[in-house]
Residue frames as qw, qx, qy, qz and C-alpha x, y, z in Angstrom:
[[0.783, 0.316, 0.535, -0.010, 105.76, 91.11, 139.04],
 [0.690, 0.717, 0.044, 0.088, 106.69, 93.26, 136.28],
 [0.224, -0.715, 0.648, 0.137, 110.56, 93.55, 137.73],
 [0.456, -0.286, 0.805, 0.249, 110.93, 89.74, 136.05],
 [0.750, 0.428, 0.469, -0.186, 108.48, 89.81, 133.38],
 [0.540, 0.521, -0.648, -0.129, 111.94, 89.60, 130.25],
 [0.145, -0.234, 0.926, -0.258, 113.29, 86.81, 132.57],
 [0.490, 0.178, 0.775, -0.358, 110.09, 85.37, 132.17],
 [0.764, 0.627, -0.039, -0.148, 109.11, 85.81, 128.47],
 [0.311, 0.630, -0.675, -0.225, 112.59, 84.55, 127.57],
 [0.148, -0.104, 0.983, 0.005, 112.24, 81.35, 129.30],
 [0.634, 0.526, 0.453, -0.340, 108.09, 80.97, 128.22],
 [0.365, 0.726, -0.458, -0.359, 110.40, 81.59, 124.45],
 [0.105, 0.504, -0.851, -0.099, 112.16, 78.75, 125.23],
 [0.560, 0.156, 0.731, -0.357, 109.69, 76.70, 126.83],
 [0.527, 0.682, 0.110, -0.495, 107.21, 77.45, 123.82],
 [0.395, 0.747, -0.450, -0.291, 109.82, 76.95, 121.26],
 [0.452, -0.303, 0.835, -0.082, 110.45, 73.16, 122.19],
 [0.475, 0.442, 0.751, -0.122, 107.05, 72.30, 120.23],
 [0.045, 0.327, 0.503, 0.799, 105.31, 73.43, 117.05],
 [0.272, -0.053, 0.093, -0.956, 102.36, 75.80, 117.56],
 [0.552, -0.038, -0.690, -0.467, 100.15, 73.53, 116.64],
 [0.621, -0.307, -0.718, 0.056, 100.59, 71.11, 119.04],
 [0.115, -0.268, -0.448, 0.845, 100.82, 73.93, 122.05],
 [0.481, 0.033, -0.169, -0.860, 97.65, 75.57, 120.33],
 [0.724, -0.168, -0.645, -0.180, 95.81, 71.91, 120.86],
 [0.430, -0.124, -0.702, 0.554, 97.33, 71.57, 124.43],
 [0.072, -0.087, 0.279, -0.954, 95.92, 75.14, 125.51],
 [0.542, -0.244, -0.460, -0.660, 92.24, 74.21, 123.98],
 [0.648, -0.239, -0.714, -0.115, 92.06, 70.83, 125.67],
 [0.431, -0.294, -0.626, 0.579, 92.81, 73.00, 128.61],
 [0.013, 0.856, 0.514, -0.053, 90.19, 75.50, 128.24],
 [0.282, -0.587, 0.100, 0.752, 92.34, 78.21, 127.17],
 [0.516, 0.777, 0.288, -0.216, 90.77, 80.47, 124.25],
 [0.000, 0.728, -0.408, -0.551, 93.11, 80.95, 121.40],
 [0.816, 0.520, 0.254, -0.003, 94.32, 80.87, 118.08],
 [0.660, 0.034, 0.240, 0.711, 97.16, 81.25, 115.81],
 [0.076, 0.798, -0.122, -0.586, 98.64, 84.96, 114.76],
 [0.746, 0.409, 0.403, 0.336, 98.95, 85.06, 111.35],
 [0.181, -0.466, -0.030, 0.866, 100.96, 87.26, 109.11],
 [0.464, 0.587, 0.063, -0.660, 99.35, 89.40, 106.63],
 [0.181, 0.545, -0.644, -0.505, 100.71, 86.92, 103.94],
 [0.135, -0.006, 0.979, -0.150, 99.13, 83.98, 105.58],
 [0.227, 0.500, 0.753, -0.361, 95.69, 85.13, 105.38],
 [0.183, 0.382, -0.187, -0.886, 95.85, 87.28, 102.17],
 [0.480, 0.089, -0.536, -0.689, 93.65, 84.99, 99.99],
 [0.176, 0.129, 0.879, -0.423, 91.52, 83.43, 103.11],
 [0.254, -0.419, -0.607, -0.625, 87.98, 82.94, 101.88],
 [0.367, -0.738, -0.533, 0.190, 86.64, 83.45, 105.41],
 [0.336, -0.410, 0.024, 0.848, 89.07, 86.69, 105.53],
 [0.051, -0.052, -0.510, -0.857, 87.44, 87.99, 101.95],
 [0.267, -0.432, -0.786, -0.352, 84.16, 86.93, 103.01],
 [0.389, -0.687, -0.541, 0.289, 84.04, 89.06, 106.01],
 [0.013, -0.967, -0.147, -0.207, 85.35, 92.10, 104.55],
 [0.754, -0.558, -0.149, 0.314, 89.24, 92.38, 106.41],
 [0.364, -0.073, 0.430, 0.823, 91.21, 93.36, 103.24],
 [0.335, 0.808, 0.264, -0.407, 90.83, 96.11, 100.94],
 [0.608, 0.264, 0.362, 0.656, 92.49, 97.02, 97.56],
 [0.247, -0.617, 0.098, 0.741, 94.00, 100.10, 97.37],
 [0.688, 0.664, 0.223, -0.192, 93.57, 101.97, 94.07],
 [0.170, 0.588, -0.756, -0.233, 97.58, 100.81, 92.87],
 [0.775, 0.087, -0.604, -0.162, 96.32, 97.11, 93.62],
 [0.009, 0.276, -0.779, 0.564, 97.88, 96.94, 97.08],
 [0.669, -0.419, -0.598, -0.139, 96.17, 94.50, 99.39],
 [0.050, -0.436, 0.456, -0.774, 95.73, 95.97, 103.15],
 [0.097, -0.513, -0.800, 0.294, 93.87, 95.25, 106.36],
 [0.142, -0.642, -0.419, -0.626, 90.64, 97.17, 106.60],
 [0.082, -0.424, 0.316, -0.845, 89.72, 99.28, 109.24],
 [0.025, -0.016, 0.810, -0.585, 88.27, 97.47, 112.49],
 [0.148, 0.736, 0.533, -0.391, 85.05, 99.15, 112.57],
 [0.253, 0.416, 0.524, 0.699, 83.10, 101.42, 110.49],
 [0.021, 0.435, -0.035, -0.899, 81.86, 105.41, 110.97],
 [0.426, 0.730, 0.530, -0.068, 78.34, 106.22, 109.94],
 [0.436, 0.875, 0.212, 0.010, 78.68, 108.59, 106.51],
 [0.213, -0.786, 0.500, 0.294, 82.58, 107.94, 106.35],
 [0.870, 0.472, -0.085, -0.118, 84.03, 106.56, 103.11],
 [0.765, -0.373, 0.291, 0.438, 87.15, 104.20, 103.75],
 [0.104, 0.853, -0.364, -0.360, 90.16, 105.97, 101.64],
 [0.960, 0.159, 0.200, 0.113, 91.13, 103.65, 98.74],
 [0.433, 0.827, -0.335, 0.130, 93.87, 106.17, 97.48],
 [0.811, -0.062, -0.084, 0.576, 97.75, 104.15, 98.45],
 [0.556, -0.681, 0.088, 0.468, 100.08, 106.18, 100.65],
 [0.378, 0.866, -0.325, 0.027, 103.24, 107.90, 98.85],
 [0.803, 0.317, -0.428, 0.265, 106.19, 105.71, 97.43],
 [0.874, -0.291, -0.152, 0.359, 109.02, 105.06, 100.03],
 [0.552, -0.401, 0.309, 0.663, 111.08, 107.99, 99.68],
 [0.452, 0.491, 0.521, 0.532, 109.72, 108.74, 96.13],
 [0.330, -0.898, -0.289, 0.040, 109.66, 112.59, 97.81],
 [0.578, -0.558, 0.012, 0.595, 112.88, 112.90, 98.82],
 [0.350, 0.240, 0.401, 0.812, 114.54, 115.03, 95.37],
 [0.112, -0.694, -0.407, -0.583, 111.61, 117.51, 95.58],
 [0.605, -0.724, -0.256, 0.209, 111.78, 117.68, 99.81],
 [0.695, -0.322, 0.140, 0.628, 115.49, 118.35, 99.51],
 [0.260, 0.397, 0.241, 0.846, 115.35, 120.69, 96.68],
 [0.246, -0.787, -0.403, -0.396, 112.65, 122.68, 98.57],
 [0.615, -0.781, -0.089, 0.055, 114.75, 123.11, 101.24],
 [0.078, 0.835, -0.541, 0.066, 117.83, 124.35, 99.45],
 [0.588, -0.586, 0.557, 0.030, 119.59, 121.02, 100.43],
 [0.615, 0.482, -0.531, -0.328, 121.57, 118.81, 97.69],
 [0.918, -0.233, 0.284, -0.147, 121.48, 115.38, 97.67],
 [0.074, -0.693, 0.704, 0.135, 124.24, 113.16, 98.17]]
């Protein structure tokens, strides 16, 4: 089974891609098939059912994130934002004797 399973997500791609989502998300229901749209993290950043349940957090630069799944008695979610992109490198490189180019 799993020797065709690109051959078989490329044509379910095409298949799939004939229609909007919508109307293949309606077809699946009326055939008892559980689902829902994926969204991306832009779709659902100011969902009131998404804010109301707790999904996002705010980082302490302002960043909006997903929240961790599940929660961990006497653990306090980290609010502190990651290090810039790269904003590292000049200090990495000097520490290591190497000059950037």
């Amino acid at each position: 089974m799993l020797a065709h399973a690109s051959d078989m997500r490329a044509a379910l791609d095409k298949h799939f891609a004939t229609q909007s989502a919508g109307y293949w998300l309606t077809r699946l229901r009326e055939s008892g098939v559980w689902c829902g749209p994926v969204h991306h993290l832009e779709d659902v950043i100011d969902d009131e059912h998404i804010a109301a349940n707790g999904y996002l957090t705010t980082l302490n630069d302002g960043l909006r994130t997903v929240s961790l799944p599940f929660t961990l008695s006497d653990y306090e979610l980290p609010l502190a934002a990651g290090p810039v992109l790269d904003g590292d490198r000049e200090s990495i490189l000097r520490d290591w004797g190497v000059r950037a180019c």
